[in-house]
N, C-alpha and C positions, 0 to 999 in steps of 0.2 A: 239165382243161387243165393240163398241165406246163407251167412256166416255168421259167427258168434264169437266174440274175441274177448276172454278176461284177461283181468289186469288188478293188480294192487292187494296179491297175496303177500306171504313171508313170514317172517319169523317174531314174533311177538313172547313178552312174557305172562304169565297167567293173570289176569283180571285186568288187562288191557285193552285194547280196542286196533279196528283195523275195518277199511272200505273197499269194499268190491265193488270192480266195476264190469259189466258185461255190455260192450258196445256192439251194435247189430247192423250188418250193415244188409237192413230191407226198409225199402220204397214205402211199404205200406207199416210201419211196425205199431202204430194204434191197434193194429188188428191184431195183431197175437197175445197171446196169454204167457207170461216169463216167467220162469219157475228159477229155484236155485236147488242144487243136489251136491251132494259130497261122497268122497268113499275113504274111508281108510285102510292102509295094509290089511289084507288079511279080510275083509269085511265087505258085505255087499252094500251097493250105493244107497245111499238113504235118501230122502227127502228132506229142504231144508226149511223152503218156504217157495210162494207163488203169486203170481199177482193177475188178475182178471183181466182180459184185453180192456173188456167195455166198461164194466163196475167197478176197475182198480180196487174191489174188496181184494184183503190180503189171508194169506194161508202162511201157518205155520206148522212143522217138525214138534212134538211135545218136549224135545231137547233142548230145543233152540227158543222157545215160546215163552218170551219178556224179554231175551236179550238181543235178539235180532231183529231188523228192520229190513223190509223190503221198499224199494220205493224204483219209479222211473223218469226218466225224462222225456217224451214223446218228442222236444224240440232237438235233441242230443242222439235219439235212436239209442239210448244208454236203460240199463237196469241196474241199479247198487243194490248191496245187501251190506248194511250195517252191523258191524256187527263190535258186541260190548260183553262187559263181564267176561272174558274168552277163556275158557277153561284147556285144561292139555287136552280133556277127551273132543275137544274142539279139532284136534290136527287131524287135516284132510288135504287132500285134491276136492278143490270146490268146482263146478262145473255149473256154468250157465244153460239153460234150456228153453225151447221156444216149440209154440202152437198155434198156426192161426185161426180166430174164431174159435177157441178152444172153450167150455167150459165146464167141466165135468170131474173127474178124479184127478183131482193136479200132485194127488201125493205118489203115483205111479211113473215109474221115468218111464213107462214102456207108452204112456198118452203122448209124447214128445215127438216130434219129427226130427229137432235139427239141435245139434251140442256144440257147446267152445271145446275148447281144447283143455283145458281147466287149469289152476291156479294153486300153486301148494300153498297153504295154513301151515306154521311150524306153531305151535302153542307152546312154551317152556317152562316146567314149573318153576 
């Protein structure tokens, strides 16, 4: 049973910074492809960024794309998403996502098998 656990959302003010963390707890996790997605009130879930199981090439969101980082730790079974410059239109429910062997449209949540629970972004101007 994959599970997916974030951590180290909250409440920031506008051009600040703040790290996500999405800890996963699978055996194999080199093998999946990790995505990050968010939703805000009122809004259907976006894509934020991704990251390759095999090629670790990263994907990003056109919103989020210079101030976000994606990265993982294969040793930690962890995926971060850095994130800087943080704007209000930044506040979400940030949600971790996972695929094993995945590598195809990673900006679709519906290519996903398995979600955290997700993590609130407050952005404050």
């Amino acid at each position: 049973q994959v599970q997916l656990v974030e951590s180290g959302g909250g409440l920031v003010q506008a051009g600040g910074s703040l790290r996500l963390s999405c800890a996963a707890s699978i055996e194999t996790f080199s093998t999946y492809t990790m995505g990050w997605f968010r939703q805000a009130p009122g809004k259907e879930r976006e894509f934020v960024a991704a990251i390759n199981w095999s090629s670790s090439n990263t994907y990003y969101g056109d919103v989020v794309k210079g101030r976000f980082t994606i990265s993982r730790d294969k040793a930690k079974n962890t995926v971060y998403l850095q994130m800087t410059s943080l704007k209000p239109e930044d506040t979400a429910v940030y949600y971790c996502a996972a695929r094993q062997y995945y590598s195809g449209n990673y900006y679709s949540e519906y290519e996903y098998d398995y979600w955290g629970q997700g993590t609130q972004v407050t952005v404050s101007s």
